[in-house]
C-alpha positions as CSV (number, residue, x, y, z in Angstrom):
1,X,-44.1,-121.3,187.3
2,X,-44.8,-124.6,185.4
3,X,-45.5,-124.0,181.3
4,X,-48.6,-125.6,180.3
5,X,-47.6,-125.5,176.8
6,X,-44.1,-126.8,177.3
7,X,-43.1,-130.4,175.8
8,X,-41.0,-131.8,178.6
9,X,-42.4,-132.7,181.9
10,X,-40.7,-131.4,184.4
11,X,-38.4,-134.3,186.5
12,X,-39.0,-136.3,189.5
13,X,-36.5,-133.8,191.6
14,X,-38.2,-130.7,190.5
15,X,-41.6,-132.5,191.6
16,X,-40.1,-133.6,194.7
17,X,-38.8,-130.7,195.8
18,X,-41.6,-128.6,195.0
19,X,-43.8,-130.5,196.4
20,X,-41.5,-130.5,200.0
21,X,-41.6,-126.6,200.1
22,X,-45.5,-126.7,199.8
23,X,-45.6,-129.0,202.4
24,X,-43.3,-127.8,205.2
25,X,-45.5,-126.2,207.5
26,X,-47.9,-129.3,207.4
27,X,-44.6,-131.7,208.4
28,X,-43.2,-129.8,210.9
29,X,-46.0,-129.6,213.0
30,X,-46.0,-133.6,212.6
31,X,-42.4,-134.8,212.4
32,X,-38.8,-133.3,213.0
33,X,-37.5,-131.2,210.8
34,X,-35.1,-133.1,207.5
35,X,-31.9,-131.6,207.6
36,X,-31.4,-129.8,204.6
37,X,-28.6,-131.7,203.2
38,X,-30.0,-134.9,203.3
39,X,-33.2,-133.3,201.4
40,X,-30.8,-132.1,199.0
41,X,-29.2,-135.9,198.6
42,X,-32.8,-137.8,197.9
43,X,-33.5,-135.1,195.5
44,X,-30.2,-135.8,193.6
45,X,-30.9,-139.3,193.9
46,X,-34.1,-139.4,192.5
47,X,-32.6,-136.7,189.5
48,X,-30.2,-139.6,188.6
49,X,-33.1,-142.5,188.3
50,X,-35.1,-140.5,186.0
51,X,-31.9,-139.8,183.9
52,X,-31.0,-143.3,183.6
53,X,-34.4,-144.4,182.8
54,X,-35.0,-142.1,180.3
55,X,-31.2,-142.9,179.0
56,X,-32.2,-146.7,178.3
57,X,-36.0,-145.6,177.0
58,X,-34.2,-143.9,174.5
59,X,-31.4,-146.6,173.5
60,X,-34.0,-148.4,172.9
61,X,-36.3,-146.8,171.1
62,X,-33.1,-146.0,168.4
63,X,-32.8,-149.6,168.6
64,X,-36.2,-150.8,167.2
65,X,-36.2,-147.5,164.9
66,X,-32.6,-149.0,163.4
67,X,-33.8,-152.1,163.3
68,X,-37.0,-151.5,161.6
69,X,-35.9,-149.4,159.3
70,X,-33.4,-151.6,158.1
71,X,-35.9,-154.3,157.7
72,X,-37.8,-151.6,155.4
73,X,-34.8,-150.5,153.4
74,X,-34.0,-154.4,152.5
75,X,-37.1,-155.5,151.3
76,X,-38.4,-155.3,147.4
77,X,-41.2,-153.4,147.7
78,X,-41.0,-150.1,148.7
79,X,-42.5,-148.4,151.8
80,X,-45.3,-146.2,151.3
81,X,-45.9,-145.0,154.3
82,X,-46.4,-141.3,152.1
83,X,-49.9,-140.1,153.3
84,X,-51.6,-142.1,150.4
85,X,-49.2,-140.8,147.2
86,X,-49.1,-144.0,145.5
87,X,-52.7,-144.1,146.0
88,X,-53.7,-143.9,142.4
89,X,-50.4,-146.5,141.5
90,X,-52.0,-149.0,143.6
91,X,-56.0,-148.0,142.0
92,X,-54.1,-148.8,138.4
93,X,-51.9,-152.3,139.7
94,X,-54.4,-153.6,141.9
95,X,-58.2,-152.1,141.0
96,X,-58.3,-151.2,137.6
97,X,-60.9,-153.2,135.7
98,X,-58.1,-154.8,132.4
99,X,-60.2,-152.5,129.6
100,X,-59.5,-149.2,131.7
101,X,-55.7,-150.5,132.4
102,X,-55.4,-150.8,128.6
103,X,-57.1,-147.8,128.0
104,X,-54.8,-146.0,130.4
105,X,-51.5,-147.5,129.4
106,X,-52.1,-148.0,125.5
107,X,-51.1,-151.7,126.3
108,X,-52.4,-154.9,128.3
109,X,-51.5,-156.0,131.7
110,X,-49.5,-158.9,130.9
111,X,-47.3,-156.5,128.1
112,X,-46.8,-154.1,131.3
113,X,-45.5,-156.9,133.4
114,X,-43.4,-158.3,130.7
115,X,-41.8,-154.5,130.4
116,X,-41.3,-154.3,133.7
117,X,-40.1,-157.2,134.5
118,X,-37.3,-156.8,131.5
119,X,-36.4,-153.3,132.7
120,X,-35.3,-154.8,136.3
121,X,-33.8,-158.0,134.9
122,X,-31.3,-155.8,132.7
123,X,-30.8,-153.5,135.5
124,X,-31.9,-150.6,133.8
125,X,-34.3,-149.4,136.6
126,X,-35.0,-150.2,140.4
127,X,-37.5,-149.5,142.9
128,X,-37.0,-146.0,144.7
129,X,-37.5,-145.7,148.0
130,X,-41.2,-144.4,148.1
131,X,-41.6,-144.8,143.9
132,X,-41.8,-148.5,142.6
133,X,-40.1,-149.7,139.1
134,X,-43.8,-150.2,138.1
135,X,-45.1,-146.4,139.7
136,X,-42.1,-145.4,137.4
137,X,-43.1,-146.4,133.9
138,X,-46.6,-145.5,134.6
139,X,-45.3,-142.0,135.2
140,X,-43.8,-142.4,132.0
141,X,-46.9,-143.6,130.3
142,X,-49.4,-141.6,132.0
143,X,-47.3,-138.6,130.1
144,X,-46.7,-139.7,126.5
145,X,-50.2,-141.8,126.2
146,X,-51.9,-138.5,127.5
147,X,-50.2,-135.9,126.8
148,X,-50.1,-134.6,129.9
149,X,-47.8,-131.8,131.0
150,X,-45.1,-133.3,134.0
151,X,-47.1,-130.9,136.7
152,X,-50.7,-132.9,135.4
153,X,-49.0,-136.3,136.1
154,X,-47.5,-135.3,139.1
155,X,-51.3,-133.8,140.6
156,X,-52.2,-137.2,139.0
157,X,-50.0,-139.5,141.0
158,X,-49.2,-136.9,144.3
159,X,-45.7,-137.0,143.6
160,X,-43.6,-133.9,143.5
161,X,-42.6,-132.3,140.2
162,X,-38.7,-133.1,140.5
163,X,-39.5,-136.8,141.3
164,X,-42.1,-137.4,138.3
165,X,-39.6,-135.2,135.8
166,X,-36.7,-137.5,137.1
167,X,-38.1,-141.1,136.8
168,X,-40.3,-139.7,133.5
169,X,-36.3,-139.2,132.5
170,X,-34.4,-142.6,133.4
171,X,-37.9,-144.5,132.0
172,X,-36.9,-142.7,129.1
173,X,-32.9,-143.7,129.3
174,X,-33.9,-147.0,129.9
175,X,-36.2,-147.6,126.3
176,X,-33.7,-146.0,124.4
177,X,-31.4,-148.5,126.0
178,X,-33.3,-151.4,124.9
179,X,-34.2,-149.9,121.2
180,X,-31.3,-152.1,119.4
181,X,-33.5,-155.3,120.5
182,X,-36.8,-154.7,119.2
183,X,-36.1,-152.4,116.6
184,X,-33.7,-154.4,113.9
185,X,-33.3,-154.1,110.4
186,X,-32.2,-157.4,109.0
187,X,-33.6,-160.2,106.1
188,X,-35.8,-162.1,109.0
189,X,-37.5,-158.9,110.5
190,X,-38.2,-157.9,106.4
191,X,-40.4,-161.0,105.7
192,X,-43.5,-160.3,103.9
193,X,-46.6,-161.8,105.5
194,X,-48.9,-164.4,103.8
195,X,-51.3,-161.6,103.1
196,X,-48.7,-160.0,101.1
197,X,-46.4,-162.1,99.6
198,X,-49.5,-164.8,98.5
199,X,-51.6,-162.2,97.1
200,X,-51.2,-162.1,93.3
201,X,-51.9,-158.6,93.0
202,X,-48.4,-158.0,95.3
203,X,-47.0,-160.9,93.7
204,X,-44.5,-158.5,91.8
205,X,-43.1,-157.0,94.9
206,X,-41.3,-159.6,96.1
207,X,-38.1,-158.2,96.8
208,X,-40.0,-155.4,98.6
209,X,-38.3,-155.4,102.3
210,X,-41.0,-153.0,103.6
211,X,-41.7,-148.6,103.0
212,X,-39.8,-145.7,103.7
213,X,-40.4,-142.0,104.4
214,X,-40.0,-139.3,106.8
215,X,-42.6,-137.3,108.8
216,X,-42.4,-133.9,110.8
217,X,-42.2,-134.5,114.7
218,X,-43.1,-130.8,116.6
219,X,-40.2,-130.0,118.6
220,X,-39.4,-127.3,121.0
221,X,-36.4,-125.0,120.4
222,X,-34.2,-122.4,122.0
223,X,-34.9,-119.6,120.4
224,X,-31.2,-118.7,119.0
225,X,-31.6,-122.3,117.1
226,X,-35.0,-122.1,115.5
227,X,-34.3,-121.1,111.8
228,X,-33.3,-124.2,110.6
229,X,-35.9,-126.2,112.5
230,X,-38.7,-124.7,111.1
231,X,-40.0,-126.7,108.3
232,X,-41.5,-125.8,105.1
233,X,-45.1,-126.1,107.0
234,X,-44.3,-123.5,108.9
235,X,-43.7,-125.3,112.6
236,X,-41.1,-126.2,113.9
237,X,-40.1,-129.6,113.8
238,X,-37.6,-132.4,113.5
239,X,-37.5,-134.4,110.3
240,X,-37.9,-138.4,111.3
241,X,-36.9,-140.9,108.7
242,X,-38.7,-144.8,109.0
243,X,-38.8,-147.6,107.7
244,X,-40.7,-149.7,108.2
245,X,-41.6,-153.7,107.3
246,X,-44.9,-155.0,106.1
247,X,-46.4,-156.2,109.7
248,X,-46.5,-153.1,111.1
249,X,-43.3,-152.9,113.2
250,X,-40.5,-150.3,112.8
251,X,-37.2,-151.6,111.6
252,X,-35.1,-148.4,111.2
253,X,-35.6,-145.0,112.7
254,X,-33.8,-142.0,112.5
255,X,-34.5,-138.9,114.5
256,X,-32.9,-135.8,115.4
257,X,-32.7,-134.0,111.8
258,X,-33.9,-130.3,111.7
259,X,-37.3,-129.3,110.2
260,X,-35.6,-128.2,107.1
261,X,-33.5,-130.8,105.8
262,X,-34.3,-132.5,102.6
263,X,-35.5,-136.4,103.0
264,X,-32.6,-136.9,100.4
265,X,-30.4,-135.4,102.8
266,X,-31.5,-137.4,106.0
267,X,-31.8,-140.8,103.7
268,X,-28.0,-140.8,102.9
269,X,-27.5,-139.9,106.7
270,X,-29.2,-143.4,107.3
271,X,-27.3,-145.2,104.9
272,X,-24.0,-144.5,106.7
273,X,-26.1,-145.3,109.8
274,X,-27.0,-148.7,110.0
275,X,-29.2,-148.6,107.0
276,X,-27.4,-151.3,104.6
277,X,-30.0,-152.3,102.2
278,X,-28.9,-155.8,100.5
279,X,-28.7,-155.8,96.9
280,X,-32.1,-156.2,94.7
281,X,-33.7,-155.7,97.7
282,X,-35.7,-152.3,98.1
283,X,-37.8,-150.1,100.4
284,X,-40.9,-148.3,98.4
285,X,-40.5,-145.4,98.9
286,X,-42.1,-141.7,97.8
287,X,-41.0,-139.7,94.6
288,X,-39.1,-137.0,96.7
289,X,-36.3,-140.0,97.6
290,X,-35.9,-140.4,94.0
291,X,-35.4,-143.6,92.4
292,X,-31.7,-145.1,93.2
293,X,-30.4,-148.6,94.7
294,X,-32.4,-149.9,97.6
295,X,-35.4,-147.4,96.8
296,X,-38.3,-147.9,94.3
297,X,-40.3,-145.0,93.9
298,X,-43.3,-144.9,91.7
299,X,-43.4,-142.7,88.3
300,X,-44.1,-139.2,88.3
301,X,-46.5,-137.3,86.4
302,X,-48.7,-140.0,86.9
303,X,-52.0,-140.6,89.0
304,X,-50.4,-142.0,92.7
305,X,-52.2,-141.3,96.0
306,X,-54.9,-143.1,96.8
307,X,-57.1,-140.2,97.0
308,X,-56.4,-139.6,93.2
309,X,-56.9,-143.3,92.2
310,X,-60.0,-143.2,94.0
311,X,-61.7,-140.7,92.1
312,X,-60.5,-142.3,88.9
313,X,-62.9,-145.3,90.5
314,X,-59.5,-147.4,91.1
315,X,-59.8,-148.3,87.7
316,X,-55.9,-148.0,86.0
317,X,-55.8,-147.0,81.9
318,X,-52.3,-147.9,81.7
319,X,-49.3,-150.2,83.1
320,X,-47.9,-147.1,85.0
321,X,-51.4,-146.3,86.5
322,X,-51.8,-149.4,88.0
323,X,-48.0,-150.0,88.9
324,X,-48.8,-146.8,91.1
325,X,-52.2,-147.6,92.2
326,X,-50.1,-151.1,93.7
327,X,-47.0,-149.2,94.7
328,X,-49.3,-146.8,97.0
329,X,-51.1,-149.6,98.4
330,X,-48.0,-151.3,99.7
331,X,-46.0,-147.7,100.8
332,X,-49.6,-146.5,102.7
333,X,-48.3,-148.6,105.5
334,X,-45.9,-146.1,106.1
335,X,-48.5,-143.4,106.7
336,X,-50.6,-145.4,108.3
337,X,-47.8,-146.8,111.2
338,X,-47.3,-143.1,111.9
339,X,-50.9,-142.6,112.2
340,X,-51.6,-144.9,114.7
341,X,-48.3,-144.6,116.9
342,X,-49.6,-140.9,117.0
343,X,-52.8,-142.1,118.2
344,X,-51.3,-144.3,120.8
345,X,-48.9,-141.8,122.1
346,X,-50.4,-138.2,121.9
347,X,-47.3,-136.6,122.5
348,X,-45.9,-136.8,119.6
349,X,-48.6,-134.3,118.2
350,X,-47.4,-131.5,120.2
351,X,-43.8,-130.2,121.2
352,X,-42.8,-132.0,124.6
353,X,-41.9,-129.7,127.8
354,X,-37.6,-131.2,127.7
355,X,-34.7,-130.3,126.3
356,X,-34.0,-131.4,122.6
357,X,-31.5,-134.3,123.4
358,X,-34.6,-136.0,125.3
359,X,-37.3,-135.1,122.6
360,X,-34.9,-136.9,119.9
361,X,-34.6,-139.8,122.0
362,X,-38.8,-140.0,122.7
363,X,-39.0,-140.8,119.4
364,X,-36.8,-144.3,119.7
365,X,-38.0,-144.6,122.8
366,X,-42.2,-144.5,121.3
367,X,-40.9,-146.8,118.1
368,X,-39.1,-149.4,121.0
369,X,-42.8,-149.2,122.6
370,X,-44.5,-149.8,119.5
371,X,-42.4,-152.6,118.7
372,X,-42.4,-154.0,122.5
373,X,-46.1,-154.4,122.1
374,X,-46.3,-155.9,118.7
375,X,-43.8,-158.5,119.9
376,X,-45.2,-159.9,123.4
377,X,-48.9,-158.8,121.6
378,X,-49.0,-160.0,118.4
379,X,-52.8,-160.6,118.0
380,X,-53.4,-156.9,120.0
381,X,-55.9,-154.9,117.6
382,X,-53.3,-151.8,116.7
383,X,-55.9,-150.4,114.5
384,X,-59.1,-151.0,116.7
385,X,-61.5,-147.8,115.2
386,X,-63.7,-148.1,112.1
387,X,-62.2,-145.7,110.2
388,X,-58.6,-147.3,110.6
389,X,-57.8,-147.3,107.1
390,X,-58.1,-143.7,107.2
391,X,-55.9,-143.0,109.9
392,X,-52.9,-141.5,108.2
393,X,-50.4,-138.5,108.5
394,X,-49.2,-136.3,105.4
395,X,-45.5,-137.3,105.3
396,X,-42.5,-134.8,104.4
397,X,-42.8,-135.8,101.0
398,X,-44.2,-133.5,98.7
399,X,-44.0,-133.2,94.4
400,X,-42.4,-130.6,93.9
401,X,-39.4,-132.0,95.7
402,X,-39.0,-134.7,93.2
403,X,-35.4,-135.6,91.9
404,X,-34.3,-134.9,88.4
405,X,-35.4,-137.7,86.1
406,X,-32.4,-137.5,84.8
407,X,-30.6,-138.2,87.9
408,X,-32.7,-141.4,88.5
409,X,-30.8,-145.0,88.5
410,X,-30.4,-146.6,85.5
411,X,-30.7,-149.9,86.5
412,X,-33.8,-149.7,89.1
413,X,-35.6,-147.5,86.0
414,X,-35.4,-150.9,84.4
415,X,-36.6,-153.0,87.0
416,X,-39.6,-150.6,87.5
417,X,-40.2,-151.4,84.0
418,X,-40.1,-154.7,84.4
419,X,-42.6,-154.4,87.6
420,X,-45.2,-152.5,85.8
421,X,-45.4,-154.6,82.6
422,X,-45.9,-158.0,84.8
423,X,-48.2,-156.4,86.5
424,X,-50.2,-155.0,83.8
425,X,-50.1,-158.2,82.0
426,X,-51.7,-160.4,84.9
427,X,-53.9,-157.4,85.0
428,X,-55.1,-157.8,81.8
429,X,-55.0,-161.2,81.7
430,X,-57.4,-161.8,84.9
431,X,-59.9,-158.7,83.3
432,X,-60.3,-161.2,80.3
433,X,-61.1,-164.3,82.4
434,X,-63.6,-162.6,84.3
């Protein structure tokens, strides 16, 4: 019995032959008999024709599959023959109206391209076979400008979990890799813009290379570990020390303390780091670093944040006053760079879904970002809400962790001196003329 539901035909000798036995007593009545054995050679001859025709179908159908494919596997762009997964990639690279791309990405299409284009030239990514270098950093994006858990992004972009948690990894390899060439901590990177450095109320600050201070990053923890991750807040966190220069851009980071260390602690971890500061040069920094070489820190027991100096109608009684009042003008920069790159990159407010080693490097990874896009962007608006100047984090700093006076430097108590008498002498001198 024939099988309608069966795949394969059946062959020209089962056909033939039953086909003959249906017919017989119809021929006979016409024709002699065949003899059986020359039925028996047509049918084997016909058997061997199918075979050899269905032998070269298939050569060369492998054939044109080989040679298409390798047609496919040598070109640039990859195939997506994938039932419409990169269907949202090609909505963002080839529909997206510029204001939602940027919106999206947290940076404009030409500063995507640029990236891109740098990651392939240094070799640190290449296109996958179904997943494009540029499907790849969106990936990446999509996660830390979003927040979005790795199984969101992957509904997001119909890829499979594995494939976005892998490319969401060597996107991550491959800013890290680049960090040492936008983030840089030298005398040209430290050069105070017009705004600063021509203003006569800065005037004093001079050798000011930029601000410092550290700020609590949540982090996710084995269990076994968390005790001395857990800050003082309560959370757990890492402790990230910055500095930072006066337009904006990071020029020293150091992550991967726990929650708990002292700023002190992770400062003269920097200085052994990289972190040379060159002599009567100085980062402003907050009274917890204490004041030593490379650090001026404003006077304690003494009106200092903004908040405070506000109230007091930003009106300083004294030469300490308003050497804090300028101090925490200049330093806010600090608070506000972490701000914004929190803004930019939600991530960084909650504890990221991968192992520690990976959450340490996120945070050179965001600061090469940040820095990426101020370089190819310099005119991009950072700080494009109303309520910009507001936009700052509470920093690891508190009072009560202030140094000793006692073990304050001798020498930078005297050039704080210095500082706050000029200062309140042009202060002075410009509230008589007016």
């Amino acid at each position: 019995m024939m099988d309608i539901h069966s795949s394969n035909p059946p062959s020209l000798a089962t056909q033939f032959t039953y086909f003959h036995s249906s017919h017989t007593s119809l021929q006979h009545l016409k024709q002699p008999t065949m003899d059986n054995n020359l039925l028996a050679m047509l049918a084997a001859a016909g058997a061997s024709l199918v075979q050899l025709n269905n032998t070269i179908i298939s050569i060369a159908a492998a054939g044109a599959a080989i040679t298409y494919l390798g047609k496919m596997w040598n070109t640039y762009e990859p195939y997506y023959g994938d039932g419409g997964q990169a269907r949202y990639t090609r909505f963002l690279l080839n529909e997206v109206r510029p204001e939602l791309f940027r919106e999206i990405t947290r940076m404009e299409r030409s500063t995507f391209n640029s990236l891109v284009e740098e990651l392939k030239f240094n070799r640190l990514l290449k296109d996958g076979r179904s997943v494009c270098v540029e499907e790849q950093v969106l990936i990446f994006l999509d996660i830390v400008c979003h927040n979005n858990a790795m199984r969101q992004t992957a509904v997001k972009f119909w890829r499979g979990l594995y494939t976005v948690t892998r490319y969401f990894g060597l996107v991550l390899d491959s800013l890290v890799n680049i960090y040492p060439n936008y983030v840089k901590f030298n005398m040209e990177s430290c050069i105070q813009p017009d705004d600063i450095s021509k203003n006569p109320r800065y005037k004093a600050f001079k050798n000011a290379l930029g601000a410092i201070d550290g700020v609590f990053i949540p982090a996710t923890v084995p269990a076994n570990i968390q005790s001395p991750w857990r800050n003082r807040k309560g959370f757990i966190a890492q402790n990230v020390l910055a500095a930072v220069n006066f337009n904006f851009e990071f020029v020293y980071v150091l992550a991967g303390w726990e929650g708990s260390a002292h700023d002190t602690r992770v400062f003269n971890n920097a200085t052994s780091k990289g972190l040379k500061i060159p002599q009567r040069k100085y980062f402003l920094a907050d009274t917890g670093y204490g004041l030593r070489q490379g650090l001026m820190t404003p006077f304690r027991g003494v009106r200092y944040h903004l908040k405070e100096q506000a109230k007091a109608g930003l009106k300083p009684a004294n030469k300490k006053e308003l050497y804090n009042l300028r101090h925490a003008t200049l330093r806010n920069i600090v608070e506000r760079i972490f701000g914004c790159i929190k803004r930019k990159f939600p991530i960084l407010h909650s504890a990221p879904e991968v192992e520690l080693k990976k959450q340490v490097h996120l945070i050179y990874a965001l600061c090469t970002l940040w820095n990426y896009i101020r370089t190819h962007k310099r005119l991009e608006n950072l700080f494009d809400d109303p309520d910009k100047e507001q936009r700052v984090v509470q920093t690891t700093n508190t009072d009560d962790e202030a140094f000793n006076v006692a073990d304050e430097d001798s020498m930078m108590k005297h050039r704080r001196d210095r500082l706050a008498n000029k200062l309140f002498l042009q202060y002075v001198t410009y509230k008589r003329q007016n």
